[in-house]
C-alpha positions, 0 to 999 in steps of 0.5 A: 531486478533486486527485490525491493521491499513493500509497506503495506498500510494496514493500520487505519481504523476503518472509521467509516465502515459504521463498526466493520473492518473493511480490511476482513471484507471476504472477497471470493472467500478470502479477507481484502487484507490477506488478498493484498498481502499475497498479491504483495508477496508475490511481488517482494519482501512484505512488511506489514504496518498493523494495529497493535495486537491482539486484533484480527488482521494478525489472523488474516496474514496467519501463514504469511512469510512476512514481517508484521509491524505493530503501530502502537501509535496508529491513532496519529494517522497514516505516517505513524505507520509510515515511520514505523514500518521504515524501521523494518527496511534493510539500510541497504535497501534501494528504494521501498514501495508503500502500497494501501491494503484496501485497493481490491483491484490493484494486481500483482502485475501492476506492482510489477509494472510500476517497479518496470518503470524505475528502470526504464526511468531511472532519473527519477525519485519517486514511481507512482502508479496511476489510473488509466487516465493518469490520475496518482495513486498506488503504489508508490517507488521511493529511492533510497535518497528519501528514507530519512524523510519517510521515517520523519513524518507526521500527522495524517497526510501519507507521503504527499509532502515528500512527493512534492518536494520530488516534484519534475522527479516524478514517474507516473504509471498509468495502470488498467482503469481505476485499479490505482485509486479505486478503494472500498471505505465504506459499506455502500462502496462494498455493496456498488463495488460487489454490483459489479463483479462476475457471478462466480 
């Protein structure tokens, strides 16, 4: 399979952290970001939407083979990010994945099986990674075809409008338990999530 290219949204302001960065979390020692982004990495060519620098995400990715892109406009919400990280994709690329960076438990493997589905259900336009039950979530394939519109949206609403404009073209992935929806926004999320891991 041609390699295909992964945006990782890493440009929010984590509002609701009450001042901390929920993207520099350690987990087993190692920042929430960095952790995504080598699990990205072992999947595809990474590009990497962060807010302008300097700012210590750029130190979290320190060492990385991939491309960080400032988001000068980040304020606007997830779509500044979206378009600015479009820019970094080849023209010839076939489709691109867009992957939020704060998904603890979203592994290399399932990246793999959403991006298995594109060619067992190639009809479709876009591949959605979903929760064991089948509810959407992350990651998210689009085609190529839909390029133009990813680089034009605004506002804070991520891809949505462009899915549902792809609606009955859609593959939904399941993934194992909550990995495709289950995020860490805020410090109590952290505290319940960290309750539940293995003592190392």
């Amino acid at each position: 399979m041609t390699e295909i290219p992964i945006i990782l949204l890493a440009a929010g302001q984590s509002s609701r952290m009450g001042g901390a960065d929920k993207l520099m979390q350690p987990i087993d020692g190692v920042p929430l970001l960095r952790r995504a982004a080598l699990r990205a990495l072992a999947v595809g060519p990474v590009i990497a939407a962060l807010p302008p620098a300097p700012h210590p995400r750029y130190e979290a990715l320190v060492g990385l083979d991939l491309v960080s892109v400032p988001i000068p406009d980040a304020d606007e919400g997830m779509n500044a990010s979206l378009r600015g990280a479009m820019s970094a994709i080849a023209a010839d690329a076939s489709a691109v994945m867009v992957l939020l960076s704060d998904l603890p438990e979203l592994t290399s493997e399932d990246l793999r099986d959403v991006l298995r589905s594109m060619t067992e259900h190639s009809d479709n336009l876009v591949w959605r990674g979903a929760t064991e039950d089948g509810k959407p979530g992350h990651p998210v394939v689009f085609d190529q075809s839909l390029f133009d519109e990813l680089s034009q949206l605004t506002g804070d609403s991520g891809a949505q409008s462009v899915v549902q404009k792809c609606k009955g073209r859609v593959h939904i992935q399941p993934l194992p338990a909550q990995h495709a929806l289950l995020d860490l926004d805020t410090p109590e999320d952290w505290a319940k999530w960290n309750a539940t891991q293995p003592p190392k």
